[in-house]
C-alpha positions as CSV (number, residue, x, y, z in Angstrom):
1,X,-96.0,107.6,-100.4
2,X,-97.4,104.8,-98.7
3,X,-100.9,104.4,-98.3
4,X,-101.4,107.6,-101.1
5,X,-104.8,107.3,-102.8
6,X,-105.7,109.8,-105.5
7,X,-109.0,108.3,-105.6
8,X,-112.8,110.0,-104.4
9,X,-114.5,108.6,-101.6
10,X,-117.4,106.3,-103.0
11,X,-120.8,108.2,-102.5
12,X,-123.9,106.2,-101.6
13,X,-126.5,108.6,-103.6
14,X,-125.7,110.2,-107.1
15,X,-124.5,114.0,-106.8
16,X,-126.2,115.8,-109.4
17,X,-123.2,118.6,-109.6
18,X,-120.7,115.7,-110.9
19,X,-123.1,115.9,-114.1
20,X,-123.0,118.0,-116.8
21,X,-125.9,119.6,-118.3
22,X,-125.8,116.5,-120.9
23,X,-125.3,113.8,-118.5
24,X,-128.2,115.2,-116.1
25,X,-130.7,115.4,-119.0
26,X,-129.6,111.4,-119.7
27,X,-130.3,110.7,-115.8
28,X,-133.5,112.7,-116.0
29,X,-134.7,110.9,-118.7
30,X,-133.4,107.4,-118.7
31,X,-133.5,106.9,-114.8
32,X,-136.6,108.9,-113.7
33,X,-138.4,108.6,-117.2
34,X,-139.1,112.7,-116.5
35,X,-138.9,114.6,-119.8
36,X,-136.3,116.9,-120.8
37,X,-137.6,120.5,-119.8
38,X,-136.9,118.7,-115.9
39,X,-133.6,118.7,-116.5
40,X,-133.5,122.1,-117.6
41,X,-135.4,123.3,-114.0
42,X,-133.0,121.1,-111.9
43,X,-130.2,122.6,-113.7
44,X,-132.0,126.1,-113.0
45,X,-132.2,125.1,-109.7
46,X,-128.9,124.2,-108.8
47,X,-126.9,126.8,-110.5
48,X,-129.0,129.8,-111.2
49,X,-130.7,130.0,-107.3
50,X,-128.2,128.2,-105.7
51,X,-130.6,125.4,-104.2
52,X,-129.2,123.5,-101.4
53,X,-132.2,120.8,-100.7
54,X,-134.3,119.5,-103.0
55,X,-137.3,120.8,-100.7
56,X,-136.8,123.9,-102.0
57,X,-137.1,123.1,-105.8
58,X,-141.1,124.0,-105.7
59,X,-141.8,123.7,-108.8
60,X,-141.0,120.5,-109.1
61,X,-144.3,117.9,-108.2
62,X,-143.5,116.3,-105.0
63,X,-143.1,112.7,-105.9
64,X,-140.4,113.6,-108.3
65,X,-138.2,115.4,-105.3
66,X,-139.1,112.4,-103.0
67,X,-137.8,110.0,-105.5
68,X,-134.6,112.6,-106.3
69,X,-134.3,112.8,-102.2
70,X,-133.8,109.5,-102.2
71,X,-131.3,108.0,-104.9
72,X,-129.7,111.9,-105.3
73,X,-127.7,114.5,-103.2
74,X,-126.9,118.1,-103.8
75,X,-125.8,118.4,-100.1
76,X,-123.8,121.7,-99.5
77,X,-119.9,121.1,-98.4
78,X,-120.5,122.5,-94.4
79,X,-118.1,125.7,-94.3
80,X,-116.2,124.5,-91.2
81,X,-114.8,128.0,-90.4
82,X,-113.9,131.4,-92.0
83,X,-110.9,133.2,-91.5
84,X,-111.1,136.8,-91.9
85,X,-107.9,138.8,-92.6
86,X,-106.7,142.1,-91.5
87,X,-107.1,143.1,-95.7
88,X,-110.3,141.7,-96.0
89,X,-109.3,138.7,-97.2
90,X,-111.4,135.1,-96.3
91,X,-110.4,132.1,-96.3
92,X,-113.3,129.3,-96.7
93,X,-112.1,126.5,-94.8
94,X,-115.2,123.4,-96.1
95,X,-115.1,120.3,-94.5
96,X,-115.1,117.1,-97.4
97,X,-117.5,113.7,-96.1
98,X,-114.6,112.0,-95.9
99,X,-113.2,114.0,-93.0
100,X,-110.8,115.6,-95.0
101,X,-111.2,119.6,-95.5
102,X,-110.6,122.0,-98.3
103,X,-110.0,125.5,-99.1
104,X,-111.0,128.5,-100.9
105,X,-110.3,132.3,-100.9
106,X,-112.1,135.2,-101.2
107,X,-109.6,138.0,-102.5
108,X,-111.0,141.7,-102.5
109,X,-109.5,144.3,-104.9
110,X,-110.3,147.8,-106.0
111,X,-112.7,146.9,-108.5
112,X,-113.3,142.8,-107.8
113,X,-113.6,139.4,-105.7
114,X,-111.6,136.8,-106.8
115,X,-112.3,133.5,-105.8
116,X,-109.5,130.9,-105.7
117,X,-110.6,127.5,-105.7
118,X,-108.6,124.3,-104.9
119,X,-108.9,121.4,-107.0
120,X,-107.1,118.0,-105.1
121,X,-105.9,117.8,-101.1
122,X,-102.6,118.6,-100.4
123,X,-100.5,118.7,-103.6
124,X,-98.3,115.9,-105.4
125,X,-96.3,118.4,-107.5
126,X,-93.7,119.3,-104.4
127,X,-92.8,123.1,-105.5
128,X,-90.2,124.0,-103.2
129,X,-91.5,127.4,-101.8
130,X,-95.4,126.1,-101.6
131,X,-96.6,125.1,-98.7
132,X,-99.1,123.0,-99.9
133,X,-96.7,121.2,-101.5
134,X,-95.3,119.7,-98.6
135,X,-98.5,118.3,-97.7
136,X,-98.7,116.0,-100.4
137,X,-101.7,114.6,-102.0
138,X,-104.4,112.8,-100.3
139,X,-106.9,112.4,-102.8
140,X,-108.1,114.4,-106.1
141,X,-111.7,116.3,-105.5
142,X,-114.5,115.5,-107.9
143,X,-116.3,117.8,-109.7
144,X,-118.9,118.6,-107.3
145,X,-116.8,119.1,-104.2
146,X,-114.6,121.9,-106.8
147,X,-118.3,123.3,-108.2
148,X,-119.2,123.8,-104.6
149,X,-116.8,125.7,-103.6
150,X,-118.6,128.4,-105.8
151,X,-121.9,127.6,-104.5
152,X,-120.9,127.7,-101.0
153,X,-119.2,131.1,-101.2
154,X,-122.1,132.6,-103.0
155,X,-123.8,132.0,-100.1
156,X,-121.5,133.2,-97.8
157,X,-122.1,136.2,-99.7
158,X,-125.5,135.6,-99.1
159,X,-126.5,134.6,-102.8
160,X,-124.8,138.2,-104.6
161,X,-123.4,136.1,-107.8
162,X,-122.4,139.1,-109.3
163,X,-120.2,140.1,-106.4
164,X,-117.4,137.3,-107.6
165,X,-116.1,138.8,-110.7
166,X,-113.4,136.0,-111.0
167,X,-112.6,132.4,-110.0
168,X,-109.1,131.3,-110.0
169,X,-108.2,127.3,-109.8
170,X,-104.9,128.6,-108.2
171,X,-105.8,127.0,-104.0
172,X,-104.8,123.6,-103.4
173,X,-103.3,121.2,-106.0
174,X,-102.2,121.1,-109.7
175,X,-105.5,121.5,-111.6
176,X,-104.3,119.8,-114.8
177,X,-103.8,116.9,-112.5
178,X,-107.3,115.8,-111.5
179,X,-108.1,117.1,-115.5
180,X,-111.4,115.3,-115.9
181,X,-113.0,117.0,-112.6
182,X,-111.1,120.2,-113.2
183,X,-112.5,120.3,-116.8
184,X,-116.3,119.6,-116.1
185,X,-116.2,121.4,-112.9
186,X,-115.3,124.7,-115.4
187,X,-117.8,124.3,-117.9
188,X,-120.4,124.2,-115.4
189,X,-119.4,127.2,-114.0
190,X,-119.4,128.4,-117.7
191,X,-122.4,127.2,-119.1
192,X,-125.0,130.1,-120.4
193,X,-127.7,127.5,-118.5
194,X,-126.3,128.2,-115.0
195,X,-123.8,130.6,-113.5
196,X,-123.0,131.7,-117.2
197,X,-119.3,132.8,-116.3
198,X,-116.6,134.3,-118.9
199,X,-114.0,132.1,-120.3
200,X,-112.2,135.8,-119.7
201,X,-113.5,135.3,-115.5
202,X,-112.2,131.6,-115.5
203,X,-108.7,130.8,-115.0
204,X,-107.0,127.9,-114.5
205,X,-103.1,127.5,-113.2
206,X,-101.5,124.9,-113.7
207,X,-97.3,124.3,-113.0
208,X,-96.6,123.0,-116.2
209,X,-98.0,119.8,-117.5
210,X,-97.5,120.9,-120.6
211,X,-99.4,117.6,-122.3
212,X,-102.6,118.7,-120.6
213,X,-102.6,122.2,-122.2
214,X,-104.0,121.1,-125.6
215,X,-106.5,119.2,-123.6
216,X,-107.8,122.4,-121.8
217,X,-107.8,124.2,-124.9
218,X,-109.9,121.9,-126.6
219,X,-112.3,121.2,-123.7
220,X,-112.9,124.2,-122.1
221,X,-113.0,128.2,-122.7
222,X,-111.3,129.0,-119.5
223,X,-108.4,131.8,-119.5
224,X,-104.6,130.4,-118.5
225,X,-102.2,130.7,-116.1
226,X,-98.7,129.3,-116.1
227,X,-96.6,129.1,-113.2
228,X,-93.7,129.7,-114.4
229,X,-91.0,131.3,-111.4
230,X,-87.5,130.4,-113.4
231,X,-86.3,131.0,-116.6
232,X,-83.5,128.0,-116.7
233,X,-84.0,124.6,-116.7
234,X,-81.6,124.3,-113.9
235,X,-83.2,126.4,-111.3
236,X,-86.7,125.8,-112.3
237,X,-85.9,121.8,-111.8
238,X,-84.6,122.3,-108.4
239,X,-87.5,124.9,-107.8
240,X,-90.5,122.4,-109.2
241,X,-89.9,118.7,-109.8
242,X,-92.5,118.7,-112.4
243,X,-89.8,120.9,-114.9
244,X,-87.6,117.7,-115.0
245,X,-90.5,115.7,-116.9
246,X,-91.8,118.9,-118.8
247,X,-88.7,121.6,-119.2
248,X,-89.1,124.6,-120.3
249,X,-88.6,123.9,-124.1
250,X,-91.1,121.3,-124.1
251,X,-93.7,123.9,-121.8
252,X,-93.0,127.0,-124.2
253,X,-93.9,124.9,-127.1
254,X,-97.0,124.0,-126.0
255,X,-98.2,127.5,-124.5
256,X,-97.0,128.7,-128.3
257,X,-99.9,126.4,-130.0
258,X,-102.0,126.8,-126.9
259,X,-104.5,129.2,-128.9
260,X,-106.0,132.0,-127.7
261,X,-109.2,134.1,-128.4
262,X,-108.7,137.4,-129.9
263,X,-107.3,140.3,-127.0
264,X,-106.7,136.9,-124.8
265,X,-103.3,136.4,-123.2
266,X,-101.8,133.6,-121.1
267,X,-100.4,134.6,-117.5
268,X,-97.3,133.7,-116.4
269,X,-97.1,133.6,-112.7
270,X,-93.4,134.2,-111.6
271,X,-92.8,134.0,-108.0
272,X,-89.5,135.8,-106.7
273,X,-87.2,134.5,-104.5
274,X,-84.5,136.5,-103.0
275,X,-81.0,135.4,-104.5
276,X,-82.8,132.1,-106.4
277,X,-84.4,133.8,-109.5
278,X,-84.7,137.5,-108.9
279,X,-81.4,138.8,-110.7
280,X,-81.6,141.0,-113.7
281,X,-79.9,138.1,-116.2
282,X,-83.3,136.1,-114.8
283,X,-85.8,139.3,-115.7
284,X,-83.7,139.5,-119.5
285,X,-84.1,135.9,-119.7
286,X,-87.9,136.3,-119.0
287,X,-88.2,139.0,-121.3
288,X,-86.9,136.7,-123.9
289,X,-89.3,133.7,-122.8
290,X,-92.1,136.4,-122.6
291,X,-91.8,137.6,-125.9
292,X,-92.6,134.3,-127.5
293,X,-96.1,134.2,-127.0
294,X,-99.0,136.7,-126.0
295,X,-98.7,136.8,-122.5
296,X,-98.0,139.1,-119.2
297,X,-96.3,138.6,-116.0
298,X,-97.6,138.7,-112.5
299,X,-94.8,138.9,-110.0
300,X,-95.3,137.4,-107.1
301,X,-92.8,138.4,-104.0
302,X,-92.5,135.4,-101.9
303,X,-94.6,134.8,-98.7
304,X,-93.1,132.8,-96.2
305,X,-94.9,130.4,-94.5
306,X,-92.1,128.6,-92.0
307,X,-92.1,125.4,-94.3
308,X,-89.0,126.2,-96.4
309,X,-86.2,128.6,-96.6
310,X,-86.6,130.9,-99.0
311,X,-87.0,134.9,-98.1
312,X,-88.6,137.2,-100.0
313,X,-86.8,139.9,-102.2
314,X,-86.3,143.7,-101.4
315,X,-88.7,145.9,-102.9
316,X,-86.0,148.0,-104.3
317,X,-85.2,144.4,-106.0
318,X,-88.6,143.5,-107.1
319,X,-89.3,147.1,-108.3
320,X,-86.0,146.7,-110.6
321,X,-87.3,143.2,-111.6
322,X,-90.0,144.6,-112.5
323,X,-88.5,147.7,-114.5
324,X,-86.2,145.4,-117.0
325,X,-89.5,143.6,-117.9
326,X,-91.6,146.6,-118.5
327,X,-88.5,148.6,-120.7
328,X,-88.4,145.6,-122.3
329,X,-92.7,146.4,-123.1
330,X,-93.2,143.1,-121.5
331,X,-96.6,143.6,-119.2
332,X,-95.7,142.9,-115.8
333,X,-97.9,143.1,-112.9
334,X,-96.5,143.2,-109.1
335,X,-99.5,140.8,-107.0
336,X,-99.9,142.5,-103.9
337,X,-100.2,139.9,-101.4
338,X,-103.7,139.2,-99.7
339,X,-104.5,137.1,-96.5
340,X,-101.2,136.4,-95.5
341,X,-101.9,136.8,-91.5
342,X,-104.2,134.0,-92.3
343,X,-101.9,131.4,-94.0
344,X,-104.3,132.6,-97.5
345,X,-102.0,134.1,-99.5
346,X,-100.0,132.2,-102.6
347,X,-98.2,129.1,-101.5
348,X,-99.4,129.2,-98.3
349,X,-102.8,127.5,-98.7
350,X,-103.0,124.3,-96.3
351,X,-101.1,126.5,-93.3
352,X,-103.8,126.1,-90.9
353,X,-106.1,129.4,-89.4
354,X,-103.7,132.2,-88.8
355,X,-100.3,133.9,-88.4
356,X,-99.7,133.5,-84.4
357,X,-98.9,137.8,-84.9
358,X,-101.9,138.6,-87.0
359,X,-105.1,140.0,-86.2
360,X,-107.0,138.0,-88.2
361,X,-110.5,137.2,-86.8
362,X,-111.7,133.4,-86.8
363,X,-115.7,132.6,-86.5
């Protein structure tokens, strides 16, 4: 842990996407002396046509984007490469100004694009079967390095907002650990001004901190995820460090007065590992745990990634997992894994570019 820094590098000019609607109508008014309704076109700007220079803000008179050139940036995180997966899966590789780089993951279904955003680099939580865990954590990202993310991969889309029909803060790092960033960085994405996303299109997974849950409730709108992946104390300790601060009675506590809109559920993400927590006394227990709050279950078969030792179960054993939860009328949802030949798949984020056997194209 030596020489560990959670802390952002120091930026010489202001970037406007670490500021809320609020705080950029403050700075438009008590540092430039503009009046309000220039807020409202920078905001336009920035998050409703996706303006990387302030050059192209023409409406704007051009004093007041010489003066913004100069004490502000909105400068675009470079996309450093793009890993393309057999399954259509791509993985934005963005490089940060401190040399450090980032990721995010386009995910293609039958009838949407998810995005998966990171939130910190590398990870301090230490899950056993994540890779990214075992990079640990060099720094937290601020608000605008998460926020761009989005920006950049609308235009690697080339500008099609409403081809992203979800954004997941499931890529690198613990969300509910870099809170303050994690939380503005949402309600921008949110806010009827900009992007106007649905709390319903916003999720937010987090391992377990279960203080922070009231936090997000209160602060944001954004849907919940809960990576769950053991149903005792004693396995889920062993499987993720952060269980022996928060156990499970102290997480399902808080997920029951976590509250939730009307036809909202939370998601419990529940990773199976061959002969860890994939027997049928772990899917009753689960069906016990589930039952407690509004909820369903995504099950998520284990992708190795040459960092640990886990395997991943049998489909006949997954499939029978999956069976005790749904007699049980516990929702349960098998994840069908996406951009694995390109180290994008869950737990695998941080790998590097690609599988040495896939046929993943790089450009």
């Amino acid at each position: 842990m030596d020489g560990l820094t959670t802390d952002t590098p120091a930026m010489d000019k202001l970037d406007l996407r670490d500021l809320s609607f609020e705080e950029l109508e403050r700075f438009v008014g008590d540092e430039l002396g503009e009046k309000p309704y220039r807020a409202r076109q920078l905001f336009r700007w920035l998050y409703r046509r996706n303006a990387r220079a302030f050059a192209e803000m023409t409406d704007l008179k051009e004093e007041l984007r010489e003066r913004l050139e100069a004490r502000c940036t909105i400068e675009p995180l470079p996309i450093a490469a793009v890993h393309r997966s057999a399954d259509g899966t791509e993985k934005l590789q963005l490089a940060l100004k401190d040399g450090g780089a980032v990721e995010a993951v386009l995910i293609p279904g039958d009838d949407r694009l998810t995005l998966c955003v990171s939130s910190q680099v590398g990870c301090a939580m230490g899950c056993a079967f994540c890779y990214t865990g075992s990079l640990k954590l060099s720094r937290n990202l601020t608000c605008a390095e998460i926020v761009d993310q989005y920006r950049q991969a609308l235009h690697h889309l080339g500008g099609k907002a409403e081809r992203i029909s979800n954004v997941v803060l499931m890529g690198m790092g613990e969300p509910l650990a870099n809170f303050d960033a994690v939380a503005k960085a949402v309600n921008l994405l949110m806010d009827d001004r900009g992007y106007d996303l649905s709390g319903r299109r916003v999720t937010v997974s987090t391992c377990g901190i279960a203080p922070r849950l009231k936090d997000l409730a209160e602060q944001t709108d954004a849907s919940l995820a809960v990576s769950l992946n053991a149903t005792t104390d004693t396995t889920r300790s062993l499987l993720m460090p952060i269980n022996r601060k928060h156990p499970l009675a102290e997480l399902m506590r808080a997920l029951e007065a976590f509250p939730l809109a009307r036809r909202k559920r939370i998601l419990f993400e529940y990773v199976l590992l061959a002969g860890v927590n994939d027997t049928d006394e772990d899917a009753r227990r689960l069906v016990k745990l589930a039952r407690r709050i509004s909820c369903k279950v995504n099950l998520i078969p284990y992708n190795p990634h040459g960092a640990s030792d886990f395997a991943r179960p049998s489909d006949e054993r997954i499939l029978a997992f999956q069976k005790i939860l749904l007699d049980a009328g516990v929702t349960a949802f098998i994840r069908q894994s996406r951009g694995q030949d390109i180290y994008g798949a869950c737990g695998m984020l941080g790998r590097g570019a690609r599988r040495p056997d896939s046929t993943a194209r790089i450009s």
